[in-house]
N, C-alpha and C positions, 0 to 999 in steps of 0.2 A: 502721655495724656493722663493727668491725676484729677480724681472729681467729676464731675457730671457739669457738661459744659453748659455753656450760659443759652437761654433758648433763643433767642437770636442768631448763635451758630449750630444749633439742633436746625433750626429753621433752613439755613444756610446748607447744610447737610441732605437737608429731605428736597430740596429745589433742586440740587445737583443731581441727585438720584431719581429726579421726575425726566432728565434729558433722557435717560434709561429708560424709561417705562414706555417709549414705543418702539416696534420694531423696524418703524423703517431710519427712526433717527438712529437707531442701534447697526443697523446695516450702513449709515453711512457713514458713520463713525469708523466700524470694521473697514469700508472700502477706503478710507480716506489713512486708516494705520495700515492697510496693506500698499497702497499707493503711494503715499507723502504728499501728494500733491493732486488736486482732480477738479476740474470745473464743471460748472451746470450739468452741461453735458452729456460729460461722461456718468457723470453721478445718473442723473437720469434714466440715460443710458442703462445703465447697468442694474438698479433698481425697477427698471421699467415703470416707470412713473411720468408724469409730465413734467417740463421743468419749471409751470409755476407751483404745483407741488413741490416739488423739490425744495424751490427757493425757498418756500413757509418753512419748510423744517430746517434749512441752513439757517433760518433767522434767529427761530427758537435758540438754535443750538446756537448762533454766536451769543444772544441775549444771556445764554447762559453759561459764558463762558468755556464754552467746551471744544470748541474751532476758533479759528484765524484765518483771515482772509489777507491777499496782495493780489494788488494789480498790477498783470505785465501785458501793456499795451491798452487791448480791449478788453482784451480777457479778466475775469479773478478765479485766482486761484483758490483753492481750500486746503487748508490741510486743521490737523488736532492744533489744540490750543499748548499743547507741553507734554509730558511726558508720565504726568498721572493720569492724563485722559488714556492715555495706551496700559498702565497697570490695572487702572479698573476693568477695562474692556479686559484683557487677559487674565485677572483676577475671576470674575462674571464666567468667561467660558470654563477655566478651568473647576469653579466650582459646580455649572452647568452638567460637564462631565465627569463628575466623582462618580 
């Protein structure tokens, strides 16, 4: 990366780093790299939260790229959107705990 990028992708940058700024989307990010896979649910579930709360923040976070969803059956499934969604969250804790 040469130069100071165009503010459009400055822009682009700081929107991604907003899915971050709360803890329970941060928490279900975490459960969803520890799991691969987890619906309503579980996510719920294990958040302790209701699962129309839940759903606002799986929305946000698909809105923003940062999960994927698949239906098998009735059910949807969640998982991460790729594989930099799992660095940044490991990147985050490990600088968490320096």
């Amino acid at each position: 990366m040469s130069g100071i990028p165009a503010k459009e992708t400055m822009d682009q940058i700081a929107d991604l780093f907003k899915g971050f700024a709360d803890s329970t989307r941060v928490h279900i990010l975490s459960l969803l790299h520890q799991h691969q896979e987890l619906c309503v649910t579980d996510i719920a579930e294990a958040v302790e939260l209701s699962q129309s709360a839940i759903s606002h923040q799986l929305r946000i976070l698909k809105q923003m790229h940062l999960i994927k969803y698949r239906r098998e059956g009735k059910n949807i499934l969640y998982s991460l959107a790729d594989d930099h969604v799992k660095t940044i969250l490991q990147m985050g804790l490990e600088h968490v705990l320096e």
